[in-house]
C-alpha positions in Angstrom: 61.9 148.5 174.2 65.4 147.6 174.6 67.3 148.0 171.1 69.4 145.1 169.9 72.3 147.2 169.9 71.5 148.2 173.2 71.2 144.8 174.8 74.7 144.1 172.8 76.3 146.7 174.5 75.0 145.4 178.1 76.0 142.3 177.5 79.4 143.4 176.5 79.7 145.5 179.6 78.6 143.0 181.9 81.2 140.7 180.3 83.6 143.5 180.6 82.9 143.8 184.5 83.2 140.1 185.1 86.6 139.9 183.2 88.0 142.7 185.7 86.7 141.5 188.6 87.9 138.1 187.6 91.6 139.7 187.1 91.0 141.2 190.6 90.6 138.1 192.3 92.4 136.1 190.6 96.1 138.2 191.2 94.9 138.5 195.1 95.0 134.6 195.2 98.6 134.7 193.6 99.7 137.6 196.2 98.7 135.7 198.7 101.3 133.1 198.1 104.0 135.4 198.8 102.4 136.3 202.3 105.4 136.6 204.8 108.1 135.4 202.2 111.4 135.8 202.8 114.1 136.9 199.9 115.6 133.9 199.7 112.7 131.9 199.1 111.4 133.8 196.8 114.5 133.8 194.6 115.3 129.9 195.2 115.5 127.2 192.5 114.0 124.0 194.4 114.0 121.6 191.5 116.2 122.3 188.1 113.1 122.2 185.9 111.2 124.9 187.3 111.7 128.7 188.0 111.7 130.3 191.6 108.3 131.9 191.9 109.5 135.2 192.2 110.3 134.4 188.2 106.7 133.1 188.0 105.5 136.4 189.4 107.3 138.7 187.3 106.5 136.7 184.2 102.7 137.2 184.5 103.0 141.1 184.7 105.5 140.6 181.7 102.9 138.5 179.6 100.1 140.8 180.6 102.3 143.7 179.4 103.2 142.0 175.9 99.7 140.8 174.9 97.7 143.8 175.9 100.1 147.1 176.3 102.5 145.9 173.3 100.3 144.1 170.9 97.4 145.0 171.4 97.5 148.6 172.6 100.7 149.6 170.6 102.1 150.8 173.6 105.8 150.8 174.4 107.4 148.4 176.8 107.3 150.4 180.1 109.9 148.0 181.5 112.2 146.9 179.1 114.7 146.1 181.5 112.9 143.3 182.2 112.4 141.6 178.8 115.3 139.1 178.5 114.4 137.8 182.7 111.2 137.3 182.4 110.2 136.2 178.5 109.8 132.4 178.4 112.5 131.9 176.0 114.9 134.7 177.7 116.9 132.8 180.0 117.7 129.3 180.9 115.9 128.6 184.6 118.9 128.1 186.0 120.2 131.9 185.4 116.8 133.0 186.8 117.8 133.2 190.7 118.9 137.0 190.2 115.6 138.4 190.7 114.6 142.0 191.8 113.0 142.3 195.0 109.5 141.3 196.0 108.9 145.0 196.3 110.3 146.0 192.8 108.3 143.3 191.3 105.6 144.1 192.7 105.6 147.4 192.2 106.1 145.8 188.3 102.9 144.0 188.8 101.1 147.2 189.6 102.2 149.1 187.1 101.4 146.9 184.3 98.1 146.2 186.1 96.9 149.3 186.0 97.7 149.8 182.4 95.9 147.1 181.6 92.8 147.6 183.3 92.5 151.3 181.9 92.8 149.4 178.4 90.1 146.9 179.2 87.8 149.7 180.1 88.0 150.8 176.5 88.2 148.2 175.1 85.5 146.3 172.9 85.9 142.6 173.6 84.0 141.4 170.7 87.3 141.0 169.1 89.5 140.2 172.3 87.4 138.4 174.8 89.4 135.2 173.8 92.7 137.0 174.6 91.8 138.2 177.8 90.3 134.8 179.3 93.7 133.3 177.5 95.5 135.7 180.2 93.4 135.3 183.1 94.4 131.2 183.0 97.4 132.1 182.3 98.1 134.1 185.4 95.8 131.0 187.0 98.1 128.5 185.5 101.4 130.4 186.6 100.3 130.4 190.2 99.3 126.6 190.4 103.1 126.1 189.6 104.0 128.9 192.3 102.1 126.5 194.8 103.8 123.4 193.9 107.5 124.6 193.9 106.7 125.9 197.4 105.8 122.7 198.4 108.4 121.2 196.7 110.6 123.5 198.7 108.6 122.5 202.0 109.1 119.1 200.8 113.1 119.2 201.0 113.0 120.5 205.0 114.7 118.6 207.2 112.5 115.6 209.2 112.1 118.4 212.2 111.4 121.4 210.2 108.4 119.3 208.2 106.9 117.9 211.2 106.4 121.5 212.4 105.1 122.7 209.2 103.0 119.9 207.6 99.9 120.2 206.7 96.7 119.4 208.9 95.0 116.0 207.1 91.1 116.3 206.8 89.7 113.3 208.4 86.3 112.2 206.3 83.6 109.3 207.3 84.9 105.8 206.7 83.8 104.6 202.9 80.7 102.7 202.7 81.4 101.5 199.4 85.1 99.6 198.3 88.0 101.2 198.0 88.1 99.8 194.4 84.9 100.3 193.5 84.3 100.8 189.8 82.1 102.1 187.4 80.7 101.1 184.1 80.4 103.2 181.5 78.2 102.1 178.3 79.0 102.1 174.8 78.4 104.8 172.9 79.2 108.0 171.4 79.9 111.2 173.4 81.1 115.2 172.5 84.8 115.7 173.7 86.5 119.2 173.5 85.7 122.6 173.8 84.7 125.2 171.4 84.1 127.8 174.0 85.7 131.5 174.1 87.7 130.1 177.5 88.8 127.1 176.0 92.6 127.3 175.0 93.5 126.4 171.7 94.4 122.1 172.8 90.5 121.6 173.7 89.6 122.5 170.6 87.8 121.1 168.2 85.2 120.0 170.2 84.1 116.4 168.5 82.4 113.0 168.5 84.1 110.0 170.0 82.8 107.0 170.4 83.9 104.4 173.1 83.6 100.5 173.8 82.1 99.7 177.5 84.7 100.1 180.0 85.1 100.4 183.9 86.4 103.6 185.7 87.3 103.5 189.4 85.1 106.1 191.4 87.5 107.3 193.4 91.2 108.8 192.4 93.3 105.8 194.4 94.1 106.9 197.7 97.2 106.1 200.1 96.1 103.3 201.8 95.6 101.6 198.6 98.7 102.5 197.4 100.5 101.4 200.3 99.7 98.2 199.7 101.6 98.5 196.1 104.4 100.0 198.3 104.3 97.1 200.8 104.3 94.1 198.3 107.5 95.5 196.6 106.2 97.5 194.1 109.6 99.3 193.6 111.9 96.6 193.4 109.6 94.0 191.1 110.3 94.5 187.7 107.6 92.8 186.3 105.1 95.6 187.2 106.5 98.4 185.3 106.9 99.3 181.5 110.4 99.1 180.3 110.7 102.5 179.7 109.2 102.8 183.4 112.3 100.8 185.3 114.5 102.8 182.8 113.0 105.3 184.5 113.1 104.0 188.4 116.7 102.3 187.6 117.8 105.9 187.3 115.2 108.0 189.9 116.1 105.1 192.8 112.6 106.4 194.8 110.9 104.2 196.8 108.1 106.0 197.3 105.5 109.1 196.2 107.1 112.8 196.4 104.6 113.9 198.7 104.1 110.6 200.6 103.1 110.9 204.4 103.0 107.4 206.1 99.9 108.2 208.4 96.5 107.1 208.7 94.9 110.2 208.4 95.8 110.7 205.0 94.4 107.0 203.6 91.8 108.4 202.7 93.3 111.1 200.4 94.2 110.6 196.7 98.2 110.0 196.4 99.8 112.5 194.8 103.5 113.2 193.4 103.8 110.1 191.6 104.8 109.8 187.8 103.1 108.5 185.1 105.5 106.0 185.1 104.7 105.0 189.2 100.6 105.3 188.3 101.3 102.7 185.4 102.7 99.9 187.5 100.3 100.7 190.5 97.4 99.9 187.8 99.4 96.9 186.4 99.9 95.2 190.0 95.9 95.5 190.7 95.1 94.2 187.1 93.9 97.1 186.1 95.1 100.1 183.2 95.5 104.0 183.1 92.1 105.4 181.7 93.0 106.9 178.4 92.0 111.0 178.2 88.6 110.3 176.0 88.0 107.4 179.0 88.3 109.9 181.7 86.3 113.0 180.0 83.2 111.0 178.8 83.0 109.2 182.4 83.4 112.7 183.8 81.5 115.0 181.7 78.8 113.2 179.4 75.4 113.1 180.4 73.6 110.1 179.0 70.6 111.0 180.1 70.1 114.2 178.1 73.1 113.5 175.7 75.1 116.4 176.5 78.5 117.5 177.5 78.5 119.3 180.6 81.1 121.8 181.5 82.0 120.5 184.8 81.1 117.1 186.5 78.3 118.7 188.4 76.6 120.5 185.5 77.2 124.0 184.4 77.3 125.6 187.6 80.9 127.4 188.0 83.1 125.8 191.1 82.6 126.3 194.4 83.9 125.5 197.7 80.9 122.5 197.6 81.9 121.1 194.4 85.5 120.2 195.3 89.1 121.2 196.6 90.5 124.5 194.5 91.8 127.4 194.5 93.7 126.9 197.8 90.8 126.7 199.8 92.9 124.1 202.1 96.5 124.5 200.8 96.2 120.3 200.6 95.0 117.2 199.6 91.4 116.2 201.2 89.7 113.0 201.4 88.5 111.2 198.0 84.7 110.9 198.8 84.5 114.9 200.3 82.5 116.2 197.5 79.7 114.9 196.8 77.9 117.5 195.3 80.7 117.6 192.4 79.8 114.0 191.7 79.3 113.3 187.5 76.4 112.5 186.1 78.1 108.6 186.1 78.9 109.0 189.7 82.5 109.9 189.9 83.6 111.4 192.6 86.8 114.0 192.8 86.9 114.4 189.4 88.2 117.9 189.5 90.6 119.1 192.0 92.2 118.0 194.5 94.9 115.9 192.4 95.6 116.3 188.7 95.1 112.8 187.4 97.3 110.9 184.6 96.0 109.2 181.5 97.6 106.9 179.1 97.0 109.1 176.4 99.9 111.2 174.5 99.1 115.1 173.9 98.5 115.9 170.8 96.3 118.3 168.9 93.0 117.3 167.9 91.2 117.2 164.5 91.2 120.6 163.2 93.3 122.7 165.7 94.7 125.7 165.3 96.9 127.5 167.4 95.9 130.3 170.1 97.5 133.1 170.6 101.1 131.4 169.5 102.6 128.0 168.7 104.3 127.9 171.9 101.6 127.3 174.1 100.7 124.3 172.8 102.3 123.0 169.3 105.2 122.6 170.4 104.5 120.1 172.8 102.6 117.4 170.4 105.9 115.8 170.2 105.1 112.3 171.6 106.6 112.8 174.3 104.0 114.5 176.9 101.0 112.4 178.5 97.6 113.8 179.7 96.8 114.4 182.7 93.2 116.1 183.4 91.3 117.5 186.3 92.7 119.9 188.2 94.3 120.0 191.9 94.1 121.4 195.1 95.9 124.6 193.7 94.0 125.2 190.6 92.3 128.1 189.8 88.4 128.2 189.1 89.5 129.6 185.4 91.4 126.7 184.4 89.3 124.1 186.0 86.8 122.1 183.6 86.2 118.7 182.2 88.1 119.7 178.8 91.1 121.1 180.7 93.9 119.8 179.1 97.2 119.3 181.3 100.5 117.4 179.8 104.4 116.7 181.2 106.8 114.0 180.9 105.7 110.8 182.0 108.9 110.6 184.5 108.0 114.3 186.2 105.8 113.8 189.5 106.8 117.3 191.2 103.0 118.6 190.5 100.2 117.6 192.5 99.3 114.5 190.5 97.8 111.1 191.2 95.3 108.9 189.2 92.1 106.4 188.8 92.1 103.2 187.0 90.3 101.8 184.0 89.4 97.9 182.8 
């Protein structure tokens, strides 16, 4: 017979070996984004609120180096040259164009790679499991942003240039249901949270909440439907917006989503690009409201049936290229009713992926939190000022993809691959 100790030491290796191979995978999805780059690219600033993703890059080698060669391995700083460009809190983005070349950093990338996977191979993860899934989102995290900057900087070619480069739209069978077709969810209690070893520290602690009956669109609302907010004025009508959401359009003067595309064969396809502040008066002019985040995660991951959370709409069942649009599979948006096998058990569809989707909910910590592995991550931004968003897009990684996930940004910011659902 197998000892105990034994089968705690395979269990331990085979988490071991599905941490590394995770690692693997996960940094060739974020080389691939720098197929074919040019210098200049990869050094650019498109927006003044985000890094180039050459920055992005060397940060995750920097973060990997810090956690697990520094802290964790006591282990000198094997490139301290480095330190001040690529720690969060070294440079303002602005002063972070002066990058070494794709080749130095990713011979940085290597280097610290290496390291760390000789540390993880001796490592016992009873004690530092959380730490490494904590990294793998990380890196997971840093590339969705590498995704959306380059499309922010495909976003700003000129009218030829995007025609030539635009993505192809994936047509899907007309709906048989409503566009608007709704949901209701029943009274009742429900788990939200995450008490799991790859939760980050916001999910946790997982808890009861209970919820009134309400109505949840289906279907994230696409761009036919919000042409039609578009068409009737939407952007010049005061009386559809929050105050602080004119504030907002008095000084943005946009007339239209980020990533709009005024064709057919995208009506189908969640919007995406808009800010909180554009998904507010969308649900306003169709009588409607923005779920709030418990709204959104008991419609997308309770099970009534066998009153249980479930990790992902679907079930338990990690993502795949079934369940919905991730991990780059398509580099874009695809159509709203796509996926039906990622479905929730309340019949929601394109729950995760695809777009990121906004609720009216501030971010804050809940009952019981504690902060993991620094106050930074998190902490910092319970400041009233960040709303929810939950779900996952198009770019996410399969790591940081779950009904928990917990996203947040300004209510006015709209450069990330978000849209929304509405609530009654």
């Amino acid at each position: 017979m197998i000892s105990e100790l034994s089968k705690s030491n395979l269990k331990n290796n085979s988490t071991k070996q599905s941490i590394i191979c995770a690692f693997i995978e996960c940094r060739a999805k974020t080389l691939e984004l720098f197929q074919d780059m040019d210098e200049a690219t990869f050094c650019l600033q498109a927006h003044p609120d985000f890094s180039p993703v050459g920055w992005h890059l060397g940060h995750i080698a920097y973060t990997e180096s810090l956690w697990i060669l520094e802290r964790n391995a006591g282990l000198p700083c094997l490139f301290p040259q480095y330190r001040q460009l690529y720690a969060a809190d070294g440079l303002p983005k602005n002063q972070r164009v002066k990058l070494p070349t794709f080749a130095e950093t990713r011979d940085y990338l290597d280097t610290i790679r290496d390291k760390v996977l000789y540390c993880i191979e001796r490592t016992d993860l009873k004690q530092q499991e959380r730490l490494w899934r904590f990294l793998l989102q990380h890196e997971s995290q840093h590339s969705e942003t590498i995704s959306f900057v380059l499309e922010l900087i495909r976003n700003q070619l000129s009218s030829d240039e995007k025609e030539n480069s635009w993505h192809f739209a994936y047509s899907s069978p007309l709906f048989s249901n409503p566009l608007n077709e709704m949901i209701q969810i029943p009274a009742g209690e429900f788990e939200m949270g995450n008490n799991s070893l790859d939760a980050l520290d916001n999910e946790g602690l997982a808890h009861k909440v209970y919820l009134d009956t309400y109505s949840i669109d289906r279907y994230p609302v696409t761009c036919k439907q919000y042409r039609v907010f578009m068409e009737a004025g939407g952007y010049k009508h005061h009386q559809w917006w929050s105050e602080a959401g004119w504030q907002w359009l008095q000084t943005q003067q946009v007339t239209q989503p980020l990533y709009w595309e005024d064709n057919p064969a995208w009506y189908n396809h969640p919007v995406w690009g808009v800010s909180y502040y554009e998904a507010e008066a969308y649900a306003k002019f169709v009588g409607k409201r923005l779920p709030t985040e418990a709204e959104w995660e008991k419609a997308v991951s309770w099970d009534e049936a066998s009153k249980s959370r479930r990790i992902y709409p679907w079930g338990d069942q990690i993502p795949t290229i079934e369940h919905c649009n991730h991990n780059n599979i398509h580099n874009q948006t695809t159509p709203v009713n796509a996926y039906s096998a990622g479905q929730s058990a309340y019949g929601l569809y394109d729950t995760l992926g695809n777009v990121w989707e906004w609720t009216a909910s501030w971010f804050d910590g809940y009952q019981g939190f504690e902060y993991y592995p620094y106050k930074g991550y998190s902490q910092v931004y319970f400041d009233n000022e960040h709303k929810v968003l939950k779900g996952g897009s198009w770019a996410t990684r399969p790591w940081a993809l779950r009904s928990s996930f917990r996203n947040w940004y300004h209510p006015g910011v709209r450069q990330m691959f978000a849209g929304f659902r509405c609530a009654t």
